[in-house]
Structures are given as C-alpha cells and as structure tokens.
DOMARVO-835852 format. One record per residue (C-alpha): residue number from 1; x, y, z. Coordinates in Angstrom, 3 decimals, always signed. Layout:
N
<r seq="NUM" east="X" north="Y" up="Z"/>
...
This chain:
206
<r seq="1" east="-37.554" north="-51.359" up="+0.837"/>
<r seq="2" east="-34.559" north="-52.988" up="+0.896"/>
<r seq="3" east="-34.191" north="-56.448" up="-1.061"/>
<r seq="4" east="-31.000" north="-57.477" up="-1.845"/>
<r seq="5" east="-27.655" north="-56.066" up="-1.368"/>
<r seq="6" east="-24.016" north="-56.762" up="-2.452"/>
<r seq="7" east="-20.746" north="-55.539" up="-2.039"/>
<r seq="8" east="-17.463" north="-56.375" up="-0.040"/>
<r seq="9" east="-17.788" north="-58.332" up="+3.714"/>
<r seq="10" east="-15.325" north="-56.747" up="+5.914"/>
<r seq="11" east="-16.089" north="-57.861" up="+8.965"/>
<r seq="12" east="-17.889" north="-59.685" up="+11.388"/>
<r seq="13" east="-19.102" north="-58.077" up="+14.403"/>
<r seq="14" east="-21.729" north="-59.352" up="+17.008"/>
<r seq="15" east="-23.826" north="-61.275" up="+14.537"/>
<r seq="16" east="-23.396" north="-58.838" up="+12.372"/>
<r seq="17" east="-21.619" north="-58.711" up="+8.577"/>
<r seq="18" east="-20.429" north="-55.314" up="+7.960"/>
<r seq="19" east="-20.572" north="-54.586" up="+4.166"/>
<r seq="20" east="-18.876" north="-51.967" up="+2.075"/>
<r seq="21" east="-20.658" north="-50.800" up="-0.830"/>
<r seq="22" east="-19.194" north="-47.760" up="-2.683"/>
<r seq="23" east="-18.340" north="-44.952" up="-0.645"/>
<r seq="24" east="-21.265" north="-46.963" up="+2.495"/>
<r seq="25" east="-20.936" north="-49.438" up="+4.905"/>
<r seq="26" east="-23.846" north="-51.230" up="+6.131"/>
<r seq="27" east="-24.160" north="-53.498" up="+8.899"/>
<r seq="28" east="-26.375" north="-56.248" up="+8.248"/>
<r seq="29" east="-27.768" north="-58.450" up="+11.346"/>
<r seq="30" east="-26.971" north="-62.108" up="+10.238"/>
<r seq="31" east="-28.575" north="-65.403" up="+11.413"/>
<r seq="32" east="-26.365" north="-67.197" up="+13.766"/>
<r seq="33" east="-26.024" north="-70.399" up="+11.340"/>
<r seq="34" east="-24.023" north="-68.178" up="+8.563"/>
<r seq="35" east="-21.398" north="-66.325" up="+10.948"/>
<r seq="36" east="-19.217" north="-69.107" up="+10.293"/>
<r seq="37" east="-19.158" north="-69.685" up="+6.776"/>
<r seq="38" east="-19.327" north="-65.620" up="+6.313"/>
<r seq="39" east="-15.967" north="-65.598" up="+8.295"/>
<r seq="40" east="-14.487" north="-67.288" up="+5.243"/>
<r seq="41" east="-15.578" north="-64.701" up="+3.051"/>
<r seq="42" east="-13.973" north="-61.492" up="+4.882"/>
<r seq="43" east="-12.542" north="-59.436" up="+2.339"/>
<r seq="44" east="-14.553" north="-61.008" up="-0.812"/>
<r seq="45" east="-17.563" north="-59.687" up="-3.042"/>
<r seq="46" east="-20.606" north="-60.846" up="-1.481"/>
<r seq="47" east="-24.516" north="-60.597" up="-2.300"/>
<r seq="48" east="-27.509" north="-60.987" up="+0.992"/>
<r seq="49" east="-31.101" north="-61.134" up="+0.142"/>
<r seq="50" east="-32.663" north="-58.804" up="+2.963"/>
<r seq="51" east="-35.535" north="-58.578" up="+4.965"/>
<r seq="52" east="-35.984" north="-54.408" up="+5.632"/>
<r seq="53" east="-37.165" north="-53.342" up="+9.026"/>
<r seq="54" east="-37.828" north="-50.589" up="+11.869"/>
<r seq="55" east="-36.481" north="-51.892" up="+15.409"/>
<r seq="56" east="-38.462" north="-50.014" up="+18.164"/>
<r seq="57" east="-36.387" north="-49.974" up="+21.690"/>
<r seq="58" east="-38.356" north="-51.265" up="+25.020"/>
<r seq="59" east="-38.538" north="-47.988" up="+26.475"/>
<r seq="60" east="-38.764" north="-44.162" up="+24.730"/>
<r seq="61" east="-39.585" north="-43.684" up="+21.205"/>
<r seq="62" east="-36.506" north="-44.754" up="+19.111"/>
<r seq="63" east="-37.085" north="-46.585" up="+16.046"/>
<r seq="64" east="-34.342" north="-47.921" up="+14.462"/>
<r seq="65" east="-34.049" north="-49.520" up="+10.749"/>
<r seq="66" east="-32.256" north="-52.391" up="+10.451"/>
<r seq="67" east="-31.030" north="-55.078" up="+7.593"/>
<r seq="68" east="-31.487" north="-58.914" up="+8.080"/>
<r seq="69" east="-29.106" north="-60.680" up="+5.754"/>
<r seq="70" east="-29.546" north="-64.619" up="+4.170"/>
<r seq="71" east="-27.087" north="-66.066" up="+1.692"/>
<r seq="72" east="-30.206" north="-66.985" up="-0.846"/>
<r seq="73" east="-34.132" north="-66.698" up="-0.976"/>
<r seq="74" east="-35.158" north="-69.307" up="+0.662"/>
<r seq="75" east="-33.397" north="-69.367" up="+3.713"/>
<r seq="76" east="-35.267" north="-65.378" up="+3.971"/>
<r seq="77" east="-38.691" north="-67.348" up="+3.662"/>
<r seq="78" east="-38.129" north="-69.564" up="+5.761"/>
<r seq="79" east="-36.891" north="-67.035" up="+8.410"/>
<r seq="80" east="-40.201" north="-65.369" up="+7.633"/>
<r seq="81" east="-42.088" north="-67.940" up="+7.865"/>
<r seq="82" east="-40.552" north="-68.769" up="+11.517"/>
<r seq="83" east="-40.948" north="-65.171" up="+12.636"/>
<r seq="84" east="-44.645" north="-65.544" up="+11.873"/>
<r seq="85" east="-44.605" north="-67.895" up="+15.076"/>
<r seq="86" east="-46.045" north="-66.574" up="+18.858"/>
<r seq="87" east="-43.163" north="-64.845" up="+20.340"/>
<r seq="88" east="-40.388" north="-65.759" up="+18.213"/>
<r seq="89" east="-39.095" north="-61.930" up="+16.546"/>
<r seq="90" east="-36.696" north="-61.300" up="+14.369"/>
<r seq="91" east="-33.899" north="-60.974" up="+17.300"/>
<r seq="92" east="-34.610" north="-64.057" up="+19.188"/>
<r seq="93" east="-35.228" north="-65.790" up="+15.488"/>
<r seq="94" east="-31.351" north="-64.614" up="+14.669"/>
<r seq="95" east="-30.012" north="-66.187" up="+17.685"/>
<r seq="96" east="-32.007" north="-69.274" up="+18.248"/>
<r seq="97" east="-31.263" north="-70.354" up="+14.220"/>
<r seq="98" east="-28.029" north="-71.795" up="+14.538"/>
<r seq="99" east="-27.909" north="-74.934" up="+12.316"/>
<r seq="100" east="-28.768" north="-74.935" up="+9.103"/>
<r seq="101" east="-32.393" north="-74.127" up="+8.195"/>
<r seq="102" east="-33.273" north="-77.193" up="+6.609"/>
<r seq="103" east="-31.989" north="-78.811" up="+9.368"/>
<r seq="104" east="-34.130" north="-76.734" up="+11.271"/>
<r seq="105" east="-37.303" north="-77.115" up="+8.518"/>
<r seq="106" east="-36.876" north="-80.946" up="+8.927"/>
<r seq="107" east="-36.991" north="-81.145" up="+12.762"/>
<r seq="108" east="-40.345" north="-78.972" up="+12.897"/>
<r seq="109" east="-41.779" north="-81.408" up="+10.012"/>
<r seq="110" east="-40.724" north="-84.384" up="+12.138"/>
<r seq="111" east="-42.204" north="-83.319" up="+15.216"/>
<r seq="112" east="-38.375" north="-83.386" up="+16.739"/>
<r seq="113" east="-39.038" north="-81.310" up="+19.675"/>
<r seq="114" east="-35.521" north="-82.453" up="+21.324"/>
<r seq="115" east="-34.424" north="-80.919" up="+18.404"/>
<r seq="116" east="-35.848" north="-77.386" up="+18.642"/>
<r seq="117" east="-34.758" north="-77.267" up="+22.476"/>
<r seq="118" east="-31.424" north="-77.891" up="+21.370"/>
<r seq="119" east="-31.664" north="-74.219" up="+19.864"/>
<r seq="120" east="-30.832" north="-71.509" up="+22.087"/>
<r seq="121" east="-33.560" north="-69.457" up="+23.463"/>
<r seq="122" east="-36.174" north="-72.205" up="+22.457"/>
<r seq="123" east="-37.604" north="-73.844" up="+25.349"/>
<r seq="124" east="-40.272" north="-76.747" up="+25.619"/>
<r seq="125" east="-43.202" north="-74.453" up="+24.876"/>
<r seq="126" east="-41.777" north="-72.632" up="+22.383"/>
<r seq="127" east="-40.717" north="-75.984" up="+20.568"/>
<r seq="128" east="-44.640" north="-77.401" up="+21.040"/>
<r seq="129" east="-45.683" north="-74.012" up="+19.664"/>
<r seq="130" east="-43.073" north="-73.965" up="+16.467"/>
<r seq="131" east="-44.572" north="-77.482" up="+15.623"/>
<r seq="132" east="-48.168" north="-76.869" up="+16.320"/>
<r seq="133" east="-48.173" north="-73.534" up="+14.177"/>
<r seq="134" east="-45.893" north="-74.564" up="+11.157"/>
<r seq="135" east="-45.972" north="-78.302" up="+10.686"/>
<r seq="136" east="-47.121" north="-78.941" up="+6.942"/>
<r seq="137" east="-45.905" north="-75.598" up="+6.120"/>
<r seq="138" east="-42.074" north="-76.295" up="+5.676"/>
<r seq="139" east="-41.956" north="-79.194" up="+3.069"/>
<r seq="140" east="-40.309" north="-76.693" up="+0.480"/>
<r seq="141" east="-37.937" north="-75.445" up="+3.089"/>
<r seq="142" east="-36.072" north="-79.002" up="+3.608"/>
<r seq="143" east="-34.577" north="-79.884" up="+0.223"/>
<r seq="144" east="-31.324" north="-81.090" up="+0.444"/>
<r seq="145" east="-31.790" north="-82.480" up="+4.169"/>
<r seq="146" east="-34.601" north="-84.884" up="+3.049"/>
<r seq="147" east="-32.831" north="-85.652" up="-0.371"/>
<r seq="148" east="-29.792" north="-87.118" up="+1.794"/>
<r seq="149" east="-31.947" north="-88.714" up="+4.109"/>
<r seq="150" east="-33.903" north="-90.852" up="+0.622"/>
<r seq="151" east="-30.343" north="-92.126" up="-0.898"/>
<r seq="152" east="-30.156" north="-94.128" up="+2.206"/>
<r seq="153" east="-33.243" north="-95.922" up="+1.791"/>
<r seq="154" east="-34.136" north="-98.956" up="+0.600"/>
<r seq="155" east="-36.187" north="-99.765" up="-2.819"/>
<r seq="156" east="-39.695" north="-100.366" up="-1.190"/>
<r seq="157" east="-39.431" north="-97.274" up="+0.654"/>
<r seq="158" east="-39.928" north="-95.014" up="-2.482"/>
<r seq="159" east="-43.228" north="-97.876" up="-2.707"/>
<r seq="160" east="-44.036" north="-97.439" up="+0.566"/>
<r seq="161" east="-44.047" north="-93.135" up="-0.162"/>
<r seq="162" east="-45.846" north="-93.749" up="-3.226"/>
<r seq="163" east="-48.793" north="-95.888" up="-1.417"/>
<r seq="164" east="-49.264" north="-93.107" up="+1.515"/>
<r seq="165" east="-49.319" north="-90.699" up="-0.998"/>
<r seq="166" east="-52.385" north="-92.446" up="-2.714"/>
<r seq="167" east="-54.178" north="-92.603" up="+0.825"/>
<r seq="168" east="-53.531" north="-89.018" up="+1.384"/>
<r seq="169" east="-50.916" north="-88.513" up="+2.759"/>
<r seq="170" east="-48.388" north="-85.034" up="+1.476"/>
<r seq="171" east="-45.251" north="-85.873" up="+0.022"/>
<r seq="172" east="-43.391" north="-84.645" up="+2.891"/>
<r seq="173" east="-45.240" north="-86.834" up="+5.519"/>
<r seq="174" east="-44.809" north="-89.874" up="+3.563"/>
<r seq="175" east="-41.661" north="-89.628" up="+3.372"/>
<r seq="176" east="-40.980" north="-88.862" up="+7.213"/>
<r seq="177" east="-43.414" north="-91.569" up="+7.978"/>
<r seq="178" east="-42.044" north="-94.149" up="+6.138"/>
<r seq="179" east="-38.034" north="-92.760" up="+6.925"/>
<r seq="180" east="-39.085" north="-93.196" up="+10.752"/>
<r seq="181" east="-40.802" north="-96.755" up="+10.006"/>
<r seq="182" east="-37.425" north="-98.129" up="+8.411"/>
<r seq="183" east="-35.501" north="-96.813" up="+10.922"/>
<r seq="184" east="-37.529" north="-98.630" up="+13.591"/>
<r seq="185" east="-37.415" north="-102.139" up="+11.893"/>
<r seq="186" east="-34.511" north="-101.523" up="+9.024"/>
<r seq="187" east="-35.426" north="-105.705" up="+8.591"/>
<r seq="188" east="-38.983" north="-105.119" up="+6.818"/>
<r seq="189" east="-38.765" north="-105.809" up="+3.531"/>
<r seq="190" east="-41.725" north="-105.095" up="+1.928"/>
<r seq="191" east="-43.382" north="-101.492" up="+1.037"/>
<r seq="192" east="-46.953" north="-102.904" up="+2.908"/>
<r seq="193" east="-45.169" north="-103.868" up="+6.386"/>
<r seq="194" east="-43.927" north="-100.320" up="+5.824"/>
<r seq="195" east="-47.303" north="-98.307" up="+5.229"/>
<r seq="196" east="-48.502" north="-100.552" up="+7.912"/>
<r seq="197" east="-45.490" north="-99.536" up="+10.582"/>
<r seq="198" east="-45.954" north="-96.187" up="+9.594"/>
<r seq="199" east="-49.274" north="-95.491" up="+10.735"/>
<r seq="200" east="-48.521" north="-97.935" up="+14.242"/>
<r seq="201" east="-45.994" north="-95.202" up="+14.888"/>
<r seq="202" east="-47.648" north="-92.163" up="+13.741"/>
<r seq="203" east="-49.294" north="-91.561" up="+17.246"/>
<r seq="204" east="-46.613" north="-92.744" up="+19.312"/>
<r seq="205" east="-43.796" north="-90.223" up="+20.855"/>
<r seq="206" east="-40.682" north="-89.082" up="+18.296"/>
C-alpha cells in the first residue's frame, strides 16, 4: 500500500499530477481544488499523501490501480470520510471537490445545501444525503475556515459558545449556531439574546 509519495511534478494532465521519481513516473489522480495551486509547482520537489486503490472498468474484467494524491493528511481524511457517503466514489469525489475542503467541511456542518449544489456533479439529493450522513462528523476537518469566521465576532459571542456548550451543545455547533444568530441580528449585544436567537433559528431553513 501506497502512503505517501514525493518527487518532481512535471505536469498536469486531466486532473492528474504526473510525478517523476528516480528512473518512474507516476500519475497521480488529484482532487479538482489542488490543480491550480499544483500548476505553480511544475518543475519543483513535491510530497502527496495517497490513498492506494484498484479501479474496476463498467464492463469486462480490468482492474486498474490507481494513486489519489492530497497536499497533507487531512485533506486525505476528509476525502475518505466523503467517499464513505451513498454514491459519491472516489471519481465523482475528485471532480465534485473543487473548493477548498474546509470550505467544503464547513458547508456540510452548516447545513449549506446551496452550497454543496454549487459543486459539480452534486445535485439536491446528493447534497441532503452529504448532510444527513456526515453532519457532526467534520468539526476537525474545518480549522482554518471556522478560525476566520471567530476573529470577526464580537466578545459575547465566545459567551454565547461557551453557554451552548454547557447545555450540550459540540463545539462546532455552538459556534455555527451562535455565528448564524449574529449574523441575523449583528445589533444583539448580549451572549443570552444570542443563546436565545440561536435556538429560534435552529429549526428554521439555512
């Protein structure tokens, strides 16, 4: 099994980074988000954390191995994680993940359905069926995304967290809850008109 390979990108072909490594060059299927940023990188010393697997064709009896590439760990878990999702493979997971996967974490913890349609190849089923199946499952996955979102909040929202977190609530969800409270009603000013606008929204539409 395959975990991790390195050597020198030189090229990219149909989603896929073509990597010379000694005397071998591999091509490794990329996700759709990193063809741009690999394009950069043509010609320079690269390392992809793989995912290793045997690609059977629709018809006769062909089994192909192939090499899924992600610039660190935890995009591969995530993409793991969102293969593990009713009729979303490993192809359809490489084209439809086009934005950045924390981006794509944080839509499926928010419920964002417009935002999984926006993906290509993700319709209003599949979108339902992301959210049903992983939401409270990608709270690791959105780092960054949800650490940008907090420096624009006020004071009593980290009060507001803290509170829903005593009642319950995960750390993630608080912090979506009380994000999408604020941005409702960016006037409140106190952390209990927040927990209380949070759970006023919490069964309405996103």
């Amino acid at each position: 099994m395959i975990t991790r390979i390195r050597g020198e990108l030189a090229e990219i072909t149909d989603r896929h980074a073509l990597l010379h490594v000694d005397a071998l060059t591999y091509a490794v299927l990329v996700p759709a988000a990193d063809v741009p940023t690999l394009l950069g990188k043509i010609g320079q010393s690269i390392e992809f954390y793989t995912l290793h697997y045997f690609e059977g064709l629709s018809q006769g009896n062909t089994i192909t191995p192939q090499l899924i590439g992600f610039s660190n760990k935890r995009d591969r878990a995530f993409f793991e994680l969102f293969t593990t999702v009713k009729g979303i493979g490993n192809r359809k997971a490489l084209r439809a993940l086009i934005r950045p996967f924390m981006e794509t974490a944080a839509a499926i913890a928010n419920r964002d359905s417009d935002a999984l349609t926006s993906l290509p190849e993700i319709g209003t089923r599949s979108a339902e069926t992301i959210i049903a199946q992983l939401h409270g499952k990608v709270d690791q996955f959105i780092g960054d995304f949800t650490s940008t979102i907090e420096l624009s909040l006020p004071p009593c929202c980290q009060d507001a967290i803290a509170m829903l977190m005593q009642l319950g609530e995960s750390q993630g969800d608080a912090k979506r809850l009380v994000q999408r409270a604020y941005e409702s009603d960016p006037n409140i000013e106190s952390a209990d008109q927040l927990v209380q606008t949070s759970f006023q929204l919490r069964g309405s539409p996103q």
